[in-house]
FIRO-317849 format. One record per residue (C-alpha): residue in one letter; x, y, z. Coordinates in steps of 0.001 Angstrom, whole numbers. Each point is the difference from the previous one (the first is absolute). Layout:
% residues N
+----+---------+---------+---------+
: aa :       u :       v :       w :
+----+---------+---------+---------+
:  A :       X :       Y :       Z :
...
+----+---------+---------+---------+
This chain:
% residues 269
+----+---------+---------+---------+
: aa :       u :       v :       w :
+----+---------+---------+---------+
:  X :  -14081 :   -8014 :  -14525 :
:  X :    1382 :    2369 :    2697 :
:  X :   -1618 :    2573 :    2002 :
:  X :    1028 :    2508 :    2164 :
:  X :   -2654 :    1972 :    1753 :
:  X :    -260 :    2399 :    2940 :
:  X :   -1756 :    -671 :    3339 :
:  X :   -2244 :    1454 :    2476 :
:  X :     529 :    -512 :    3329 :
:  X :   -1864 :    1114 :    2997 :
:  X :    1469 :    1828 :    3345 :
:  X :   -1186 :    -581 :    2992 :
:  X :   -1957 :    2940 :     676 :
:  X :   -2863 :    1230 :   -2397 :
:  X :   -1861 :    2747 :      25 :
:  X :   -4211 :    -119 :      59 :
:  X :      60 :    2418 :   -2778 :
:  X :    3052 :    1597 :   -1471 :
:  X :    1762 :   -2753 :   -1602 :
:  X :    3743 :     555 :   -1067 :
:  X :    1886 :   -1772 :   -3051 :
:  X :    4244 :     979 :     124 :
:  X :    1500 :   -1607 :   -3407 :
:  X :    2128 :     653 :   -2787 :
:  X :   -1113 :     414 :   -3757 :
:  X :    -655 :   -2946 :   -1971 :
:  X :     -68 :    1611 :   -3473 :
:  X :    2474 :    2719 :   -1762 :
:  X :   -2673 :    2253 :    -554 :
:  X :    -652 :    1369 :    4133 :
:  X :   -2252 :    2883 :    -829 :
:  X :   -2514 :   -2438 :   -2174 :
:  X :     477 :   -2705 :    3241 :
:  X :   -1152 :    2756 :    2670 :
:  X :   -3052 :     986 :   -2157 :
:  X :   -1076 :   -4121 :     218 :
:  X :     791 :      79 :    3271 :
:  X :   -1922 :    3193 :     794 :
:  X :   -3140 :   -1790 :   -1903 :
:  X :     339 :   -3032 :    2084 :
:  X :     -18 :    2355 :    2893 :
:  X :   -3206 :    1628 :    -783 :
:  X :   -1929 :   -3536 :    -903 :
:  X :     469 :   -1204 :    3539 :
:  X :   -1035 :    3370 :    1395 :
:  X :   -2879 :     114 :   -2288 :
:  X :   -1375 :   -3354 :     593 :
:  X :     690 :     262 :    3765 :
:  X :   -1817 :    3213 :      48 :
:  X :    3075 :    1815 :    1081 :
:  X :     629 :   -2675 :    2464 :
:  X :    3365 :   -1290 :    -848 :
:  X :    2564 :    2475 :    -993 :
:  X :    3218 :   -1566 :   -2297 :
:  X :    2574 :    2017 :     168 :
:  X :    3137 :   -1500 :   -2262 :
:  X :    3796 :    1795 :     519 :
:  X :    2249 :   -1218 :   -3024 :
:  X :    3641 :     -66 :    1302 :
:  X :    1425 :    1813 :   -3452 :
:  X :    3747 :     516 :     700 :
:  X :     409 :   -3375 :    1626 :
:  X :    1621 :   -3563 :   -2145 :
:  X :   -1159 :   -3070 :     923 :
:  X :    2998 :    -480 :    2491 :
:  X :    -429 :    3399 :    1267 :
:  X :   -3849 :    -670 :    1132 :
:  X :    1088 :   -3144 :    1560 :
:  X :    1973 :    2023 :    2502 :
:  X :   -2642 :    2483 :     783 :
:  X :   -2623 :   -2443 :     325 :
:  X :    2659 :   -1884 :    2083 :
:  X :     737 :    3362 :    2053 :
:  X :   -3570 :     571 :     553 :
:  X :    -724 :   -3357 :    1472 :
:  X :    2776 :     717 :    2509 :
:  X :   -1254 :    3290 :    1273 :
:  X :   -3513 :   -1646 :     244 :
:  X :   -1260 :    2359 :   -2604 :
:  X :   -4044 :     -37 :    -268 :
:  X :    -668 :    2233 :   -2770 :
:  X :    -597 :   -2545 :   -2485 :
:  X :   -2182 :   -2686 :     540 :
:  X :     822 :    -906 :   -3626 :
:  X :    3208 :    -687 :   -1252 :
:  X :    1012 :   -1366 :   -3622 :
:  X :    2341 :   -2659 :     348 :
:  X :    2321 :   -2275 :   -2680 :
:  X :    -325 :   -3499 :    -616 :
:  X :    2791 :   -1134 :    2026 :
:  X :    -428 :    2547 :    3134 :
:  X :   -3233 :   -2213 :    1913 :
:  X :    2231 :   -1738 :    2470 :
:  X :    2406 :    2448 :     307 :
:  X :   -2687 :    2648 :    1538 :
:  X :   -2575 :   -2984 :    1482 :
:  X :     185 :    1056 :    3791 :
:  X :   -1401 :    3294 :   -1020 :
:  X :   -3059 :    -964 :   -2085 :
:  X :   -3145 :   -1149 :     515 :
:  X :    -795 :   -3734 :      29 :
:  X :   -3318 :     299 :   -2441 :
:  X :   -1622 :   -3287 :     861 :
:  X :    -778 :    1417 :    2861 :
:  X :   -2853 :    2428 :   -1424 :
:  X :   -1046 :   -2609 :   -2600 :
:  X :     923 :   -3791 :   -1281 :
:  X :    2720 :    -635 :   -2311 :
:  X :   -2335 :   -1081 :   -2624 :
:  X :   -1883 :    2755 :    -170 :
:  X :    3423 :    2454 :     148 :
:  X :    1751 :   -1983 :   -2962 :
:  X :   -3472 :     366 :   -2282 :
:  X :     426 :    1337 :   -2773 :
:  X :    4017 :     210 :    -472 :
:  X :    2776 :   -2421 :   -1570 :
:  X :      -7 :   -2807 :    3029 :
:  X :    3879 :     235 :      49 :
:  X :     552 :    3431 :    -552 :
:  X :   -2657 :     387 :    3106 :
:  X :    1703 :   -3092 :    2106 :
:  X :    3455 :     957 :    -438 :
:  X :   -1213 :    2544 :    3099 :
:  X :    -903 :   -2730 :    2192 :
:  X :    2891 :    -333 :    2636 :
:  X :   -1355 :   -3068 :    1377 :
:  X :   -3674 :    1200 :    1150 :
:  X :     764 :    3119 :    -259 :
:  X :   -1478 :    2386 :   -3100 :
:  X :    1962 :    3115 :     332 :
:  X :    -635 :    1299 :   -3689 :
:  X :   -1886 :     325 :   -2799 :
:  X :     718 :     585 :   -3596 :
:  X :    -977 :    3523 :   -1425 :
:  X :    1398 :    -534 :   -3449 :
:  X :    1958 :   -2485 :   -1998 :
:  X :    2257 :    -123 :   -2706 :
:  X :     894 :   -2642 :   -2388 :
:  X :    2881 :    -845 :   -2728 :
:  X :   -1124 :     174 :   -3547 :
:  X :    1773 :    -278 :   -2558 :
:  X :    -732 :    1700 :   -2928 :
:  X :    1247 :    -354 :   -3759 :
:  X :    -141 :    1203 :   -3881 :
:  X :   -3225 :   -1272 :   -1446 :
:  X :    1680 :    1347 :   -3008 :
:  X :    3413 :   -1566 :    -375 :
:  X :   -1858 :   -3445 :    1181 :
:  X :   -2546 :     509 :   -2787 :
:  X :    3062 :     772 :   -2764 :
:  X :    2095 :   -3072 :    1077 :
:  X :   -3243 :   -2123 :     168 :
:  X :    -365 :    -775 :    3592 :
:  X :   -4208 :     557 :     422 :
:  X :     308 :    -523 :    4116 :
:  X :    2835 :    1157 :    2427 :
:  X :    2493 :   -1991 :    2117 :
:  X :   -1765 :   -1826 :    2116 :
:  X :    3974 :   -1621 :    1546 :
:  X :    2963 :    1152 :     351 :
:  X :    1583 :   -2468 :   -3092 :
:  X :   -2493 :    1968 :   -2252 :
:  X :     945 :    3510 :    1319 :
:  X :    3556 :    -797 :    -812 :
:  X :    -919 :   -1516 :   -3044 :
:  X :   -1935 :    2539 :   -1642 :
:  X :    2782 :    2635 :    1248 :
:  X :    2372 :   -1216 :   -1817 :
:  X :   -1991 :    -966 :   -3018 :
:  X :   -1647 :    3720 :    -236 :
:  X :    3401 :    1843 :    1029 :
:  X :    1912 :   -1560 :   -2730 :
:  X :   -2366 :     921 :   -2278 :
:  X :    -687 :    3599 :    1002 :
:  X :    4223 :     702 :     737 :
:  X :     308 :   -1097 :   -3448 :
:  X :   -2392 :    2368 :   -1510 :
:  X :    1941 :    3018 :    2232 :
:  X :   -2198 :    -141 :    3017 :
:  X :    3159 :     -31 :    2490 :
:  X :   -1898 :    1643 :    3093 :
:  X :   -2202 :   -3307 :     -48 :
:  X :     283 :   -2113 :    3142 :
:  X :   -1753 :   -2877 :     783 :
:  X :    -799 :      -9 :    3295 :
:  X :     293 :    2681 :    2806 :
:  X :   -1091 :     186 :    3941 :
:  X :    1038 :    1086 :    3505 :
:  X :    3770 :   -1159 :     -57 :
:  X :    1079 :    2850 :    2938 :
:  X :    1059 :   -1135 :    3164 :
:  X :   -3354 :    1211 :    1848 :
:  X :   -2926 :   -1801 :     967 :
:  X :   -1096 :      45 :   -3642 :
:  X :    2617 :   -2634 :    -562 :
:  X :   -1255 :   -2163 :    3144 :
:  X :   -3281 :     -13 :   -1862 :
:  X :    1121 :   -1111 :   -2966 :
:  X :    2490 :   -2772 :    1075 :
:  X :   -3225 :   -1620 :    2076 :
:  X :   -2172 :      70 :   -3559 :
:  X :    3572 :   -1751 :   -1618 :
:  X :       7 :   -2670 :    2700 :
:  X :   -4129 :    -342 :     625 :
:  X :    -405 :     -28 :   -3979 :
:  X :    2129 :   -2625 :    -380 :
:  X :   -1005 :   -2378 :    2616 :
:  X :    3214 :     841 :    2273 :
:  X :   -2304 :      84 :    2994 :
:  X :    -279 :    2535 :    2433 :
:  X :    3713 :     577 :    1826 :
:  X :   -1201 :    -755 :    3459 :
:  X :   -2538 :   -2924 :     339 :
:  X :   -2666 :    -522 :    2133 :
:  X :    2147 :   -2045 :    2060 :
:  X :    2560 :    2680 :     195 :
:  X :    2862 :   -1756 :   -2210 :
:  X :    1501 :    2327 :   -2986 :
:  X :    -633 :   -1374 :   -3432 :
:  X :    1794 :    3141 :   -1844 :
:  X :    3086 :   -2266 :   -1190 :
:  X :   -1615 :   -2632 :   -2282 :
:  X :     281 :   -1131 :   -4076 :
:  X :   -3566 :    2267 :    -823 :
:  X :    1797 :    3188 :    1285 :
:  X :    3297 :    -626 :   -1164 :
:  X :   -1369 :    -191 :   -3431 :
:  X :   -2475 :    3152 :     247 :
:  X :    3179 :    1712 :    1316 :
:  X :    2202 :   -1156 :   -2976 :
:  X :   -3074 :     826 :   -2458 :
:  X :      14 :    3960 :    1482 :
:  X :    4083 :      64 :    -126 :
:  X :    -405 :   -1282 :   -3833 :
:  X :   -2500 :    2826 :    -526 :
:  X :    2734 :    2573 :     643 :
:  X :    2599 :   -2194 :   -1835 :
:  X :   -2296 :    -600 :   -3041 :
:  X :    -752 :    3586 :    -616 :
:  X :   -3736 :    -686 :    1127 :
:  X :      15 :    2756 :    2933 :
:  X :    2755 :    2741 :    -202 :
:  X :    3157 :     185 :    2665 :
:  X :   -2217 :    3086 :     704 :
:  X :   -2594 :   -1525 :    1618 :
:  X :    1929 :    -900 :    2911 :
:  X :    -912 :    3272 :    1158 :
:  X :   -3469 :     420 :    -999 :
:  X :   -2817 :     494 :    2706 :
:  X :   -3620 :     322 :   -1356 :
:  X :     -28 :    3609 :   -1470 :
:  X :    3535 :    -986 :   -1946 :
:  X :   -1518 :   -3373 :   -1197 :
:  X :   -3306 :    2026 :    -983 :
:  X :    1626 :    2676 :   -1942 :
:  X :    1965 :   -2663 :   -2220 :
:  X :   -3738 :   -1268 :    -475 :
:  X :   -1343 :    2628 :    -851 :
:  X :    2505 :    1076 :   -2791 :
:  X :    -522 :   -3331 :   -1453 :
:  X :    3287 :   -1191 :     920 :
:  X :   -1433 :   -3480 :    1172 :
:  X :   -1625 :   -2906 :   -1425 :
:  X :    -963 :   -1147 :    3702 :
:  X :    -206 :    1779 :    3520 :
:  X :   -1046 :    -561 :    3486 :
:  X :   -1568 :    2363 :    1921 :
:  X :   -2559 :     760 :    2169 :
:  X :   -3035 :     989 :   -1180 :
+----+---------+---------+---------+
């Protein structure tokens, strides 16, 4: 199972106590994300007895790329506004020389408590904590109880072979009886980073290892990935995901859900 999550990372110069958070939004729905935000604002100040003042700026007209570049703009003018910044997943080492190392205000241990150990770790840049993570996100996928239950399949696919199987077996069925917006399967096909995600729960899924080793050799090109590769390609040649879906993002993907246009989706939650 995948996750992609956002980071916190720390600036070298904090305030004693007017702390300030610069992000982006991490739901669609911005106004109901301030009010949390706002809430979480005014717990700290309340149990500090007004001593620590949160004070979060959501970056609204800004794409993930687009942040990148101001947060990569403000480093280079030696901004100190922020002395919170959200980060991505994959931005740690590319921002490193201007975060704080953590362990220096407490021990590893004691930093990592409480999260996913390799979410946490995969902030480590050799001794060095530079981030934490604020929020994570995982792949589910998700499926009709109710066409499972009417072709007499009590559990869902637990592997890819069943996925495919009951696919086919349900989509047969249901075409037949006029259903002709059934599809089997549908995700994140778009060249984006939606894609990435889902091409790393293909090859980790099905045991194809994880690209670059611990020893730094690439493992991409072997049989396991080949064959998860072949299986998606037969999903579009079988009828199981539509030619469509080579342009779908989350919202697209969603919205086929959500008519009831799909026997099986992945998503986030």
């Amino acid at each position: 199972m995948l996750f992609r999550y956002f980071l916190v990372g720390f600036l070298l110069q904090v305030r004693a106590l007017t702390i300030k958070v610069l992000g982006i939004p991490q739901i669609s729905n911005i106004t109901a994300e301030k009010i949390s935000l706002a809430n979480l604002s005014h717990l700290y100040k309340t149990a500090s007895n007004n001593a620590i003042d949160i004070q979060f700026e959501l970056v609204t007209s800004q794409t993930s790329n687009s942040y990148a570049d101001l947060v990569t703009d403000l480093f280079k003018m030696k901004d100190n506004t922020n002395d919170i910044i959200m980060l991505d997943v994959v931005w740690p080492g590319a921002f490193a020389d201007n975060l704080l190392d953590l362990t220096e205000y407490d021990t590893l241990e004691n930093l990592i408590e409480g999260h996913i150990p390799a979410v946490a770790r995969n902030n480590l840049l050799g001794d060095k904590l530079v981030a934490l993570p604020a929020s994570a996100e995982y792949g589910f996928l998700y499926y009709r109880a109710d066409l499972l239950k009417k072709y007499g399949y009590n559990d869902p696919p637990s592997t890819w072979d069943e996925l495919e199987e009951m696919s086919l077996n349900i989509l047969e069925k249901e075409r037949a009886a006029g259903n002709r917006n059934l599809n089997g399967y549908v995700a994140q096909f778009n060249a984006y980073e939606g894609l990435t995600c889902n091409v790393m729960e293909w090859i980790w899924s099905n045991d194809g290892g994880h690209v670059i080793e611990g020893d730094q050799s690439v493992t991409l090109n072997n049989e396991a990935n080949i064959n998860m590769f072949n299986r998606i390609k037969r999903f579009f040649t079988s009828g199981i995901t539509p030619l469509s879906a080579r342009l779908f993002n989350e919202e697209a993907s969603l919205n086929v859900w959500l008519e009831g246009n799909a026997i099986f989706m992945r998503n986030w939650p």
